[in-house]
Backbone as JSON Lines, residues from 0, in Angstrom:
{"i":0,"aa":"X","n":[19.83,-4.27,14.72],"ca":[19.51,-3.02,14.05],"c":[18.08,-3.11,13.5]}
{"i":1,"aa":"X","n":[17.27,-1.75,13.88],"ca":[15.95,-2.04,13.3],"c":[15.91,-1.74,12.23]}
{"i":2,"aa":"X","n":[14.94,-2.1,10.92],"ca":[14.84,-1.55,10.05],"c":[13.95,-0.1,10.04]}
{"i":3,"aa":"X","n":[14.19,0.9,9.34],"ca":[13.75,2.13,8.69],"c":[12.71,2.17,7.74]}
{"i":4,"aa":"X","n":[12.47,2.92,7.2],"ca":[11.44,3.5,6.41],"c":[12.1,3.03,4.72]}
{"i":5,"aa":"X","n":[13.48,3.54,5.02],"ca":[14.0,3.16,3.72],"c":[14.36,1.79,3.63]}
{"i":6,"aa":"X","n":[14.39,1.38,4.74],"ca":[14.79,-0.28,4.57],"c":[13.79,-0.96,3.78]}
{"i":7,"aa":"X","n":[12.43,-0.77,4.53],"ca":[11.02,-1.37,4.34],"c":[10.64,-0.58,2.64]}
{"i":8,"aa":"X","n":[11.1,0.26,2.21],"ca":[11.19,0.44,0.78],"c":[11.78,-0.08,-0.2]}
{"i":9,"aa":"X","n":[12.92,-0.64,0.26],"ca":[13.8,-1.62,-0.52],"c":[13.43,-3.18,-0.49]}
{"i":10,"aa":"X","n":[12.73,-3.18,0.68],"ca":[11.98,-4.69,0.49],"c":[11.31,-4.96,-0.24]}
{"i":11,"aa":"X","n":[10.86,-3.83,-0.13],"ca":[9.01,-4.11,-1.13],"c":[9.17,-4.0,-2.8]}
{"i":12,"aa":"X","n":[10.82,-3.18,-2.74],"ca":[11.13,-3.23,-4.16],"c":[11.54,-5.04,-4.71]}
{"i":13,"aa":"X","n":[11.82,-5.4,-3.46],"ca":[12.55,-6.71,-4.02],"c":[11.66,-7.55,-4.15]}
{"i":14,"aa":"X","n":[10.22,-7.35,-3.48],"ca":[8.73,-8.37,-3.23],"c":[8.01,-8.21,-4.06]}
{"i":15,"aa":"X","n":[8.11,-6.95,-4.52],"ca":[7.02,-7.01,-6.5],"c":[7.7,-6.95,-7.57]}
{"i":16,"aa":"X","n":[9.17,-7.18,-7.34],"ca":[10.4,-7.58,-8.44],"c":[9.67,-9.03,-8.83]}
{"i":17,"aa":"X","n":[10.17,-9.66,-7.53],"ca":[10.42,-11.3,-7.64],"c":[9.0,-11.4,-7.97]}
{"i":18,"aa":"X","n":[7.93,-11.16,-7.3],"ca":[6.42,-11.36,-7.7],"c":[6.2,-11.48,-9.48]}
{"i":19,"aa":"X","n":[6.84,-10.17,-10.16],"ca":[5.99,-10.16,-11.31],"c":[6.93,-10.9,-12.55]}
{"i":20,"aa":"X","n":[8.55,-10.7,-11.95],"ca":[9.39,-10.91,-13.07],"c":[10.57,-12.31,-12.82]}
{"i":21,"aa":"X","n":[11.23,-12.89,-13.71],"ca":[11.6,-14.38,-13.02],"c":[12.74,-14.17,-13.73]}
{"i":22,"aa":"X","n":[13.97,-14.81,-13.37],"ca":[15.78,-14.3,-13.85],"c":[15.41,-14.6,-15.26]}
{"i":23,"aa":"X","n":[16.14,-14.5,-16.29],"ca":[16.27,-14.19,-17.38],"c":[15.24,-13.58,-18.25]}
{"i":24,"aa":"X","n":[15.07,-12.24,-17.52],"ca":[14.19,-10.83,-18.49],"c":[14.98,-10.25,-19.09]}
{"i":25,"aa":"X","n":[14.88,-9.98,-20.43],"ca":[15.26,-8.91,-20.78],"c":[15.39,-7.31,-20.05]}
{"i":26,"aa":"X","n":[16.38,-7.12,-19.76],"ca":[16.38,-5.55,-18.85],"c":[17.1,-4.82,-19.9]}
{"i":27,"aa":"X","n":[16.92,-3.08,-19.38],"ca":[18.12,-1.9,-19.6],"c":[18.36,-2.18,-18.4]}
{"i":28,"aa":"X","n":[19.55,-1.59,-18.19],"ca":[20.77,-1.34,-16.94],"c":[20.74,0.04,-17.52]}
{"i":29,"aa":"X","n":[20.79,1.07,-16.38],"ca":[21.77,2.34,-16.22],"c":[22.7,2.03,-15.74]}
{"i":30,"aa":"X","n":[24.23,2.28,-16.67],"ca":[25.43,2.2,-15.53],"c":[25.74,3.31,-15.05]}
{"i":31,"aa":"X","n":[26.98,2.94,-14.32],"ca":[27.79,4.21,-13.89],"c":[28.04,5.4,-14.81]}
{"i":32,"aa":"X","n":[28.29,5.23,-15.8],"ca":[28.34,5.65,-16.74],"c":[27.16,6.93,-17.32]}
{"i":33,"aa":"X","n":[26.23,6.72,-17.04],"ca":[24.81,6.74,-17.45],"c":[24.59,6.31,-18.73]}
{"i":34,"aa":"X","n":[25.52,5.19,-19.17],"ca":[24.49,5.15,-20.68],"c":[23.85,3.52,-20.12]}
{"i":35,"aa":"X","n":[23.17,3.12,-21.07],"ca":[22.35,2.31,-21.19],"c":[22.55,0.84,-21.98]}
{"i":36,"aa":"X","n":[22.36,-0.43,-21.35],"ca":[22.89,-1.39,-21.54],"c":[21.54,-2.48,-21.68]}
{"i":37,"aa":"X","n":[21.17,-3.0,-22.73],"ca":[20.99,-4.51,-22.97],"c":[21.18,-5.86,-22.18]}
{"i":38,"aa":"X","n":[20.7,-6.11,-21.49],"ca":[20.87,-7.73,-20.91],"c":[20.02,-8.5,-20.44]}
{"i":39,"aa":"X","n":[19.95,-9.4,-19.36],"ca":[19.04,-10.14,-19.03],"c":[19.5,-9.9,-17.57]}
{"i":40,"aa":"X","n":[18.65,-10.53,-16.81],"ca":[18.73,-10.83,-14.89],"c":[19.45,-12.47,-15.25]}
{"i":41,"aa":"X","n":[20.38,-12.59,-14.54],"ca":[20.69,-14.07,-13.77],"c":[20.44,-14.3,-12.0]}
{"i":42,"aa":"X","n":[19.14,-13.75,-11.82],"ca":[19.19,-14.08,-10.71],"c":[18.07,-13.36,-10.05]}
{"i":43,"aa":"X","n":[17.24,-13.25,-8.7],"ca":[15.72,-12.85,-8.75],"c":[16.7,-11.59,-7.89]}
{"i":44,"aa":"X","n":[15.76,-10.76,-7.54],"ca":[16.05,-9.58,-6.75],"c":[16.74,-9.64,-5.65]}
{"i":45,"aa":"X","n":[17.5,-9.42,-4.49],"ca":[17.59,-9.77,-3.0],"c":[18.48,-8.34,-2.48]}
{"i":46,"aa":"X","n":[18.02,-8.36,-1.03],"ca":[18.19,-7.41,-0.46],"c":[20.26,-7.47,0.11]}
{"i":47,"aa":"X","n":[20.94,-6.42,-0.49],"ca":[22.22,-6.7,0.05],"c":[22.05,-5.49,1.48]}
{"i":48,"aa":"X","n":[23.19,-6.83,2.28],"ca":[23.8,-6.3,4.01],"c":[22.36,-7.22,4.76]}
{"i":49,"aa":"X","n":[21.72,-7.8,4.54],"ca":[21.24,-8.71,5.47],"c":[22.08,-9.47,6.28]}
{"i":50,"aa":"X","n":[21.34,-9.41,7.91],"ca":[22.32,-10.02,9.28],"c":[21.26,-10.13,10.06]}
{"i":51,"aa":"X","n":[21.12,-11.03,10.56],"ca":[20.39,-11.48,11.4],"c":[18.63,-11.11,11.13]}
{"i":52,"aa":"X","n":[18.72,-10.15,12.92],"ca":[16.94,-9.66,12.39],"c":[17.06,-8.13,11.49]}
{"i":53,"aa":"X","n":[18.27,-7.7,10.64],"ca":[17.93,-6.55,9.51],"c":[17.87,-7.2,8.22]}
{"i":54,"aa":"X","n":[16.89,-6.6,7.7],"ca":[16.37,-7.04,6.25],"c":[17.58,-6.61,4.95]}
{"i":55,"aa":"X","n":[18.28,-5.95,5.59],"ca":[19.42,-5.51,4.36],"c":[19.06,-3.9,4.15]}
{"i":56,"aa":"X","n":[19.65,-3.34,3.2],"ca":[19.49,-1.99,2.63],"c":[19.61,-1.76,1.37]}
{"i":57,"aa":"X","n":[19.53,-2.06,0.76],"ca":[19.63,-1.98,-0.81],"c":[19.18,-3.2,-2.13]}
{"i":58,"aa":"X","n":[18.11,-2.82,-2.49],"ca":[17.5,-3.86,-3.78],"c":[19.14,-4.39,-4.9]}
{"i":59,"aa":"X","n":[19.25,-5.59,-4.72],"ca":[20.16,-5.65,-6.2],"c":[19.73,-6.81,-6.97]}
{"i":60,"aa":"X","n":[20.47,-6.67,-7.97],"ca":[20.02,-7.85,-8.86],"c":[21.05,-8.04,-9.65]}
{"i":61,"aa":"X","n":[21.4,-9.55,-10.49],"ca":[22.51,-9.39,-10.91],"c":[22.03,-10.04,-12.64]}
{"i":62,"aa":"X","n":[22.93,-9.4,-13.32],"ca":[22.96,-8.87,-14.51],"c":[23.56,-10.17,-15.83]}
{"i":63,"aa":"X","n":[23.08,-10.34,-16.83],"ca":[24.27,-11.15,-17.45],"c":[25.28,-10.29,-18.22]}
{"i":64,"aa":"X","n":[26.74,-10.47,-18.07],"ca":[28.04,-9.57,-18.73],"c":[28.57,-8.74,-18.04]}
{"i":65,"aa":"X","n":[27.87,-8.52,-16.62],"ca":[28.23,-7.57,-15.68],"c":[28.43,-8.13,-14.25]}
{"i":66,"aa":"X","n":[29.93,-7.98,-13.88],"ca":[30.18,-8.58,-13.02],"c":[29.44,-7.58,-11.55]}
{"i":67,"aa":"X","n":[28.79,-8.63,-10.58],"ca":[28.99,-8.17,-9.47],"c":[26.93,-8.01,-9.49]}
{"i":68,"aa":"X","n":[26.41,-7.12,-9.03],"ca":[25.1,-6.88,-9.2],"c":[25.0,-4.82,-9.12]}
{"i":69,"aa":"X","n":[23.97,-4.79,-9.76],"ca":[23.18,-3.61,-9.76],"c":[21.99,-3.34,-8.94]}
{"i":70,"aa":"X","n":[22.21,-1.99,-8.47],"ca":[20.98,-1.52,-7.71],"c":[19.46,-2.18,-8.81]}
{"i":71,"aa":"X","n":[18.26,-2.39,-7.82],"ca":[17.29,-2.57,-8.75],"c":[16.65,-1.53,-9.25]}
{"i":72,"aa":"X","n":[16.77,-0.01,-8.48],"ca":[15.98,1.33,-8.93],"c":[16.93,1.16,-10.45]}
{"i":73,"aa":"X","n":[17.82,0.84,-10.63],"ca":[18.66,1.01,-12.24],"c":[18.33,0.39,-13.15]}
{"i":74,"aa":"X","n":[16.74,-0.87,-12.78],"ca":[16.91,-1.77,-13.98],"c":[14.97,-1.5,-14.23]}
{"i":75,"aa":"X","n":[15.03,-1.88,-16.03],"ca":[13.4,-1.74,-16.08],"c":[14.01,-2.85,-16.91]}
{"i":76,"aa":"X","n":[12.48,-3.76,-17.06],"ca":[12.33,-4.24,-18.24],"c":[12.34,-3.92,-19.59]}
{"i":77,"aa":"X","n":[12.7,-4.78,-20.71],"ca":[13.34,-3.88,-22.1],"c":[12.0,-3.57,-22.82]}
């Protein structure tokens, strides 16, 4: 599968993530919810659904207190 336009957007989200910021930042999270959450990153950015030669589709990152990971468009620094 080739990558897209949106693929190659989600990379680049994950390449000046990891570039500027290193796991345990202080972040907000938007949840599901829409309210707004306090925490840190346990972990650098990475692209989920990577296979072979596709880069994945979606920026995540994973959170401390929150199981599982979050999109990265959901997280800023605090």
């Amino acid at each position: 599968m080739k990558a897209g336009k949106k693929e190659k957007k989600q990379v680049s989200l994950v390449e000046a993530w990891n570039k500027e910021h290193q796991p345990g930042l202080d972040v907000i999270v938007v949840k599901d919810d829409q309210t707004e959450e306090h925490t840190k990153t346990r972990s650098e950015a990475f692209m989920l659904g990577v296979c072979r030669d596709y880069p994945g589709h979606t920026a995540m990152i994973q959170l401390d207190g929150i199981r599982g990971c979050y999109m990265l468009e959901r997280v800023r620094p605090a």
